[in-house]
C-alpha positions as CSV (number, residue, x, y, z in Angstrom):
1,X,205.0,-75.6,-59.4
2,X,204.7,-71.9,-58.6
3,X,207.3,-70.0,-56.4
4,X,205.7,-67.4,-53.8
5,X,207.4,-64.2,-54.5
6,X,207.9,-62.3,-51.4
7,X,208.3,-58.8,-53.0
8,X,205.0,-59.7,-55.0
9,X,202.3,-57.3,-53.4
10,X,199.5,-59.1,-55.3
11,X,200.8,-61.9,-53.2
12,X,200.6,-60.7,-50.2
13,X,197.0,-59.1,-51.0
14,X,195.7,-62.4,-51.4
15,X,196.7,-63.8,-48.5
16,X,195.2,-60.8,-47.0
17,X,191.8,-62.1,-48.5
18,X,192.2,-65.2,-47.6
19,X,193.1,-64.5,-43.8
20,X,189.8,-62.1,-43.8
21,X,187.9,-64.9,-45.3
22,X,189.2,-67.6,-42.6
23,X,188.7,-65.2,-39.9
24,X,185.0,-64.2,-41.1
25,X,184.1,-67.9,-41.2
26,X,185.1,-69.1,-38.1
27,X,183.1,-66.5,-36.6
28,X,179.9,-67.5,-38.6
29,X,179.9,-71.3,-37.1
30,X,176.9,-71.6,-34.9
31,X,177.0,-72.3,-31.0
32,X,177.0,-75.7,-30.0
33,X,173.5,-77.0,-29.0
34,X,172.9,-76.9,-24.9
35,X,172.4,-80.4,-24.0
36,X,169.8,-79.7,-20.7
37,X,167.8,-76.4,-19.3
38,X,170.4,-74.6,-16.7
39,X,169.9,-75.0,-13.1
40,X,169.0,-71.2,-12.9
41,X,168.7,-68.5,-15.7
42,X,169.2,-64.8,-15.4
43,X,166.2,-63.0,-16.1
44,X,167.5,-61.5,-19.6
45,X,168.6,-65.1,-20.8
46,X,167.3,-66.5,-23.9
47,X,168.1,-70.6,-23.8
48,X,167.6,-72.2,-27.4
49,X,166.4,-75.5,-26.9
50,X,167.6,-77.4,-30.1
51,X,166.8,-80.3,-32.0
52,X,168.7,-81.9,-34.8
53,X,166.3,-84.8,-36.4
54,X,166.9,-87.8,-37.4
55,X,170.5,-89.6,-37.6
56,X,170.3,-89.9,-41.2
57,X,170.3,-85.5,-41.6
58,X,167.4,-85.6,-43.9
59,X,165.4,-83.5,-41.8
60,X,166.6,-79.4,-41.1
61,X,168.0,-78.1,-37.6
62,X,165.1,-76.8,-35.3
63,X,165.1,-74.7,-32.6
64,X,162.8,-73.1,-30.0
65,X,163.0,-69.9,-28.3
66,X,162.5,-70.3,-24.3
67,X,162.0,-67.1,-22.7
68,X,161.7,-66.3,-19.2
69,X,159.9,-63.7,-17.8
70,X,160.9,-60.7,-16.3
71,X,162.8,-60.7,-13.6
72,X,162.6,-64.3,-13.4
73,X,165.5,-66.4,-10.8
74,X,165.5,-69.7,-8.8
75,X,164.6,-69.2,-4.6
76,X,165.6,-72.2,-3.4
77,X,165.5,-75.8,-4.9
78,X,162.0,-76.0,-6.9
79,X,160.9,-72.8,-6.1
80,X,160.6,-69.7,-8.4
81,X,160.3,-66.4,-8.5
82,X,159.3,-63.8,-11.6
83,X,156.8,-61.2,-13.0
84,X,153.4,-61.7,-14.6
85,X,154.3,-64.6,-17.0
86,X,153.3,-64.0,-20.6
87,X,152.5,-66.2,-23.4
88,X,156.5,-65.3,-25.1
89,X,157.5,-67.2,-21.3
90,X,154.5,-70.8,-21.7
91,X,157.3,-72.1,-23.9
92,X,160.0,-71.5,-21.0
93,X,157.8,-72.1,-18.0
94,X,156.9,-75.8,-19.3
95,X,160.2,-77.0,-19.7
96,X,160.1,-76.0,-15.4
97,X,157.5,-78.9,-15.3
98,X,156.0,-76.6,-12.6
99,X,153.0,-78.0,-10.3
100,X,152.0,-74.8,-9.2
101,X,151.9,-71.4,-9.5
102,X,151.2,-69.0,-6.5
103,X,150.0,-65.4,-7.7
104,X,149.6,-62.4,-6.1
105,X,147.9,-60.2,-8.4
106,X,144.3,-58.8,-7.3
107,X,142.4,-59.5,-10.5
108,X,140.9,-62.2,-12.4
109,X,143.6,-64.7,-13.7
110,X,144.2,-64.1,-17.9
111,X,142.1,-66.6,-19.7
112,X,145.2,-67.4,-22.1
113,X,147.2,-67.9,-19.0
114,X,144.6,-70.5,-17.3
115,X,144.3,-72.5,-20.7
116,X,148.4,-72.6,-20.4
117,X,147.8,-74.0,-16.8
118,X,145.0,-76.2,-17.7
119,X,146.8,-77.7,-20.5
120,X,150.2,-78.3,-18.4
121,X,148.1,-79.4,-15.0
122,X,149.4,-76.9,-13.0
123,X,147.4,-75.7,-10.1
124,X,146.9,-72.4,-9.5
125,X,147.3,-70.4,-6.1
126,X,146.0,-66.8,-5.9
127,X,146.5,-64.6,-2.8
128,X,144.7,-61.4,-3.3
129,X,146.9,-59.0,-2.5
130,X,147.5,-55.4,-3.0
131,X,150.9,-53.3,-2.8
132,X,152.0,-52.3,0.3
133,X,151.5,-48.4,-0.4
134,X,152.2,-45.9,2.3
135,X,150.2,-45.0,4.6
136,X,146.9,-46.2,2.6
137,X,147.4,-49.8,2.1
138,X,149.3,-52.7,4.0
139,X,150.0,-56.3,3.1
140,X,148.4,-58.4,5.5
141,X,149.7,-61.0,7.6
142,X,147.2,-63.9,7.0
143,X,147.5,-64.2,3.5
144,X,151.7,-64.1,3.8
145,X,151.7,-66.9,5.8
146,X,149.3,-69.0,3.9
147,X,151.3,-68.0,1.1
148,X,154.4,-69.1,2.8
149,X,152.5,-72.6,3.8
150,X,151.8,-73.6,0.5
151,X,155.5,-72.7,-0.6
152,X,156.9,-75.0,2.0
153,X,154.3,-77.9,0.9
154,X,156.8,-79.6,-1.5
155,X,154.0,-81.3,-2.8
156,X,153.6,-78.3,-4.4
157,X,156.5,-78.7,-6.4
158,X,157.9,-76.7,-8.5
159,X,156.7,-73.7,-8.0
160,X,156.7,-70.4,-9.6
161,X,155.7,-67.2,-7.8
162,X,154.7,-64.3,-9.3
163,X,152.8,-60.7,-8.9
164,X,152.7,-58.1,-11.8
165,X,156.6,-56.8,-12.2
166,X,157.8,-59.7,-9.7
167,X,159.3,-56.6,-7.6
168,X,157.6,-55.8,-4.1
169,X,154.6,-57.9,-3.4
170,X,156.8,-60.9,-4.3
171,X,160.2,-59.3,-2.7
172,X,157.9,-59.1,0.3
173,X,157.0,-62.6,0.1
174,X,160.1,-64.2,-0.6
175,X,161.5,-61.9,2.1
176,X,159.8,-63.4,4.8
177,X,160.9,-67.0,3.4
178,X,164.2,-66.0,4.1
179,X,163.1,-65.1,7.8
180,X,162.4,-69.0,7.6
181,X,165.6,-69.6,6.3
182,X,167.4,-67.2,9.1
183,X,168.8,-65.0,6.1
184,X,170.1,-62.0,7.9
185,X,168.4,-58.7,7.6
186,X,171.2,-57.5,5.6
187,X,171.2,-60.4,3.1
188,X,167.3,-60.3,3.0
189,X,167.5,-56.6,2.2
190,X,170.4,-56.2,-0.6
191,X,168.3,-59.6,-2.2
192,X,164.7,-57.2,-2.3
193,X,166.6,-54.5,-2.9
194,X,168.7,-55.9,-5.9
195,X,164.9,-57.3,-7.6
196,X,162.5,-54.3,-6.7
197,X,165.1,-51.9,-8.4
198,X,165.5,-48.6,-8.7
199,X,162.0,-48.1,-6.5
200,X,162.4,-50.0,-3.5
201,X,159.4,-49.3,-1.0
202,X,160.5,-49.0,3.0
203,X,157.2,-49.9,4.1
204,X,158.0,-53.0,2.0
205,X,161.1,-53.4,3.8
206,X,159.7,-52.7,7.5
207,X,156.7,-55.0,7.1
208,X,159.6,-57.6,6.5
209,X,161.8,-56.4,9.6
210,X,158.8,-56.6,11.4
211,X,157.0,-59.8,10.2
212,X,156.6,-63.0,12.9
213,X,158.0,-66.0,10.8
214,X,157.6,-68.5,14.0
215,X,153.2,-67.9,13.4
216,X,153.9,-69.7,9.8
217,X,154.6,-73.4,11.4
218,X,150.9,-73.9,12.8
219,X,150.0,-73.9,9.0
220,X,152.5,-76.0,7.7
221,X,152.4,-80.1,7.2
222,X,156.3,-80.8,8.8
223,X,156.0,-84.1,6.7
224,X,156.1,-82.0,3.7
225,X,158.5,-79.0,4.4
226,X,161.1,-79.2,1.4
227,X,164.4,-80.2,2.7
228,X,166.3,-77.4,2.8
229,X,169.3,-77.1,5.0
230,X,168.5,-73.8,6.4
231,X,165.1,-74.8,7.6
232,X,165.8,-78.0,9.1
């Protein structure tokens, strides 16, 4: 049996090594799997959804990339908000198990998107909509609250709603939800505000101030408004 010789400084350089090599693999040792999707997902998360074959270990560790689109965030319980999903996000959007998607974009739907839709029987909802542009070009009210009816159908459920960057025609939208939720100006504003950045529109913001939520109930099936404390 060998004695460690404390005055040995090719001793203590080994241990060195060793230490480094210790400290190196510890580091290397992979995450632990996430056992379910979280609740809600920051719009720069990547979630790995994993899967570890059989019991016996014969077959190799897989894993899937889910990605969400831009500027993707939970409204309220089943609803959704993001930019124009892309075919990176079909992987993500699936494991939603969404019913429906509301769009307000002003062209055709992608034909790569409708296939995803078709394939995942998800029905599609498009309101026609351009941005709300000062002084040429103003949301209108009609289509908001039909939007807003089929939001608050939860047979539509889950939803996702999206225009092209998810920014101002959907800030818009989901701003006058939270009318119907009596958010406070204040807390509707810093929410557009915090997703349209750093080009908030005041028109956007105005037509908000200024939109009549009580006109939305004479569209809306109270059998099937979602059950959300701050609409009951």
């Amino acid at each position: 049996m060998s004695v460690k010789d404390d005055d040995d400084p090719h001793t203590s350089q080994i241990e060195i090594q060793i230490t480094s090599i210790e400290a190196t693999h510890s580091q290397s040792i992979p995450p632990t799997p996430p056992t379910r999707l979280p609740d809600t997902l920051s719009p720069a998360t990547n979630v790995l959804s994993w899967s570890t074959g059989s019991s016996s270990g014969e077959e190799p560790v897989q894993y899937e990339e889910l990605m969400p689109p831009a500027n993707f965030n939970m409204v309220s319980t089943w609803v959704y908000r993001s930019s124009f999903p892309k075919k990176k996000n079909f992987a993500f959007l699936k494991k939603l198990g969404l019913k429906s998607i509301l769009t307000l974009i002003m062209e055709e739907y992608p034909e790569q998107n409708m296939k995803f839709l078709e394939a995942n029987n998800i029905h599609l909802f498009q309101f026609r909509i351009a941005g709300n542009k000062e002084p040429f070009v103003q949301i209108p009210e009609d289509k908001i609250c039909a939007a807003l009816a089929v939001i608050l159908d939860r047979r539509n459920h889950p939803i996702l709603i999206h225009c092209n960057k998810g920014k101002h025609r959907t800030g818009c939208l989901i701003g006058c939800l939270r009318k119907l939720q009596r958010w406070s100006h204040t807390s509707i504003f810093d929410e557009y505000r915090r997703f349209s950045h750093p080009k908030s529109r005041s028109m956007d913001q105005q037509f908000i101030e200024l939109f009549d939520a009580s006109q939305v109930w004479r569209l809306v099936d109270k059998q099937w408004v979602p059950k959300w404390e701050s609409i009951k």
